[in-house]
C-alpha positions as CSV (number, residue, x, y, z in Angstrom):
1,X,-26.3,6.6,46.3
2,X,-25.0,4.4,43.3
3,X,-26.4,1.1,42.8
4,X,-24.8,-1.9,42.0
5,X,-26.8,-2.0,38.4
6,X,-25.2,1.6,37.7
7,X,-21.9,0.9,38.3
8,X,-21.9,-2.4,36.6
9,X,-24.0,-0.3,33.4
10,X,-21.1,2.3,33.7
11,X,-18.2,-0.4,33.3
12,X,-20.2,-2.3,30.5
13,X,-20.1,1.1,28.9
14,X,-16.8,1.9,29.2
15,X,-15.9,-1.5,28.0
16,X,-18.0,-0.7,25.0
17,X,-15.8,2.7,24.2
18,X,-12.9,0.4,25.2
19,X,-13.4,-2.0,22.5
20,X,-14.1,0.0,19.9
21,X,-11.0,2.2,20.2
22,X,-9.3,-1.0,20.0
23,X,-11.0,-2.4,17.2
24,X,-10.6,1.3,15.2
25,X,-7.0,1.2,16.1
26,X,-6.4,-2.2,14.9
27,X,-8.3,-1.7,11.8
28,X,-6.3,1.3,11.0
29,X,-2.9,0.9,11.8
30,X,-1.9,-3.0,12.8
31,X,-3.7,-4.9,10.5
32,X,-1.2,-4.4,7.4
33,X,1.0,-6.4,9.9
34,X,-0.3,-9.6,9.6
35,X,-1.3,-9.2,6.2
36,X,2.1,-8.3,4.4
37,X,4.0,-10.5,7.1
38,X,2.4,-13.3,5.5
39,X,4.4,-12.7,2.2
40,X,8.0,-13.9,2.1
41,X,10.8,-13.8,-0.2
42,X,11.1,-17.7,-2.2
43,X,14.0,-18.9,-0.4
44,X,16.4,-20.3,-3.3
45,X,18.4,-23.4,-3.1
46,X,22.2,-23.2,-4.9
47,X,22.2,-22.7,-8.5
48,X,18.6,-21.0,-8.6
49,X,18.4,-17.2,-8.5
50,X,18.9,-14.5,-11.3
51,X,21.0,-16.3,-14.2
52,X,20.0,-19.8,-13.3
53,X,19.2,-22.1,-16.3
54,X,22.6,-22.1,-18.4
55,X,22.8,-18.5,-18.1
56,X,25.7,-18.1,-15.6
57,X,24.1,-18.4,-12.9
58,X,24.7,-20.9,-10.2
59,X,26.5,-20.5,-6.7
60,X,26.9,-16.8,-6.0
61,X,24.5,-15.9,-8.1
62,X,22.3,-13.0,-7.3
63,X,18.2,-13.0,-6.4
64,X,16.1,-9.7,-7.0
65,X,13.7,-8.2,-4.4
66,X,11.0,-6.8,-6.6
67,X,7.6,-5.9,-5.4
68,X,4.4,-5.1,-8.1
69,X,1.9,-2.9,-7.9
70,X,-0.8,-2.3,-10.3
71,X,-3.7,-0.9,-11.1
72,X,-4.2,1.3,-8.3
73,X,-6.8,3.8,-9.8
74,X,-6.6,6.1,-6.9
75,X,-9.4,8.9,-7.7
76,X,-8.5,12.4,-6.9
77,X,-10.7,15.7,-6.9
78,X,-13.6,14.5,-9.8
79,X,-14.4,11.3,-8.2
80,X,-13.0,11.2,-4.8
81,X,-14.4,11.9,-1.2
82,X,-12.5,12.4,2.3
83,X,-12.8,8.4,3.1
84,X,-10.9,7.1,0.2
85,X,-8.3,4.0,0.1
86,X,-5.8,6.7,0.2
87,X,-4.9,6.3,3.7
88,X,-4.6,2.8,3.6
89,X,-2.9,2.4,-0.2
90,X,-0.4,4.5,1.8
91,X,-0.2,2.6,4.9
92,X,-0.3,-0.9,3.1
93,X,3.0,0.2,1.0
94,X,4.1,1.5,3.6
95,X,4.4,-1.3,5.5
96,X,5.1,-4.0,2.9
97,X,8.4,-1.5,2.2
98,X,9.7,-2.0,5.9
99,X,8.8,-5.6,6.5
100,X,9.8,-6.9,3.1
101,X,12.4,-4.2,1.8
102,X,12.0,-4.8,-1.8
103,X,15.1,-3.5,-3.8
104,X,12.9,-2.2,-6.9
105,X,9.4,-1.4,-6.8
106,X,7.3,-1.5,-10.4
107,X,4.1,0.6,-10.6
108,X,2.2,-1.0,-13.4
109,X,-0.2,2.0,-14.9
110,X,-3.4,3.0,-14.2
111,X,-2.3,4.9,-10.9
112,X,-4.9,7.5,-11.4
113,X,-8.4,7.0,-12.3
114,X,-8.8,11.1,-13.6
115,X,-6.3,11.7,-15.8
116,X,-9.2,12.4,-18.4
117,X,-11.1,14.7,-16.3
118,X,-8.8,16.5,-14.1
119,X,-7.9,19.7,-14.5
120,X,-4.0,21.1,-14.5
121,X,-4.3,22.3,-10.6
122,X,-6.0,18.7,-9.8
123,X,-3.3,16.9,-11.6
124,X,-0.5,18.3,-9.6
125,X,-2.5,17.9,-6.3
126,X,-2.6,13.9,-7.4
127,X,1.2,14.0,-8.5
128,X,1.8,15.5,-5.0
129,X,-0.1,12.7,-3.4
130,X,1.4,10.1,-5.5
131,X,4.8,11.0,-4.2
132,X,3.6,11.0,-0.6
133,X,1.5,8.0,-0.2
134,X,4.7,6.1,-2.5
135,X,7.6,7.7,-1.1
136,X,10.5,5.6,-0.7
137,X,14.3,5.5,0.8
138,X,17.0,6.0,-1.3
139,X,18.2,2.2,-1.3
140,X,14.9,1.3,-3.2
141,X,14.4,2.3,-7.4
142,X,10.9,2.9,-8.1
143,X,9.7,2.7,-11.7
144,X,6.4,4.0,-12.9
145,X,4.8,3.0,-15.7
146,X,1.8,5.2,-17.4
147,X,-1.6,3.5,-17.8
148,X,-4.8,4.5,-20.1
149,X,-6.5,5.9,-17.2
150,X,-3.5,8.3,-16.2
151,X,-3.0,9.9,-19.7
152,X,-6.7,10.6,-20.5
153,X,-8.5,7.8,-22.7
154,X,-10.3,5.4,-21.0
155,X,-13.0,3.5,-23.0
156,X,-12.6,5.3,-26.5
C-alpha cells in the first residue's frame, strides 16, 4: 500500500520534471519574444523620415526599416563544439525578422571567427550555415559586409 508521503514525493517529483521542461522550453524557444518585442520602430512625426532636413523630405516622405548586425564571430569546425550560439543567433534573427520585419538587413563583418584557419571543405560548411541560420524572405535585401576575421588576418 502507498503512503501518503509516497504519493505526495511522487507529485513533488513530477513537478520537478514539470518545471524544468518548462523552464528548458522557455529558455529555448519563447524568450526571444520578449526580448526583440521590446524594440520598436521610432515613430516619426510629419516632416521627419528619410529626406527630412531641407532635403525634400517632409509629408509623404519615406522611413527605412533597417536592422544591424555585427560582429557575430560565429566559430565553425576549428573552434567550435555542438553547444554553440548557433542555435540561438539563428533563433534571435529569426525572430527579430518576423516581429519587426526590417526592409534591409546589414551584416557588419566579422561573421566568422575562422576564416584564417579553416580549410576549403570547412569554409563551405560555414557558408552553408551562414545562409541557413540568416535566411530571409524575398521582401527583405540582405547585405554582407567582409570583416578581418572572415578573410584570414586577424591580429597581424
Amino acid at each position: 500500500m502507498t503512503t501518503r508521503a509516497e504519493v505526495q514525493h511522487g507529485l513533488d517529483g513530477r513537478h520537478a520534471v514539470a518545471r524544468v521542461i518548462g523552464v528548458f522550453f522557455f529558455c529555448e524557444y519563447l524568450i526571444y519574444f520578449p526580448v526583440v518585442l521590446r524594440c520598436a520602430w521610432p515613430q516619426l512625426g510629419h516632416g521627419a523620415g528619410r529626406g527630412s532636413g531641407g532635403g525634400g523630405g517632409g509629408e509623404g516622405a519615406q522611413t527605412l526599416r533597417a536592422m544591424v548586425l555585427s560582429d557575430t564571430h560565429l566559430l565553425g569546425a576549428v573552434g567550435g563544439h555542438w553547444f554553440d550560439k548557433l542555435r540561438q543567433m539563428e533563433r534571435g534573427f529569426q525572430t527579430a525578422l518576423w516581429l519587426l520585419r526590417p526592409e534591409i538587413v546589414f551584416i557588419l563583418g566579422d561573421i566568422f571567427d575562422e576564416g584564417k584557419w579553416s580549410t576549403p571543405t570547412n569554409w563551405d560548411d560555414d557558408v552553408r550555415r551562414f545562409h541557413r541560420m540568416f535566411r530571409h524572405s524575398s521582401d527583405t535585401q540582405l547585405v554582407v559586409l567582409v570583416g578581418n576575421h572572415d578573410i584570414g588576418f586577424h591580429y597581424e
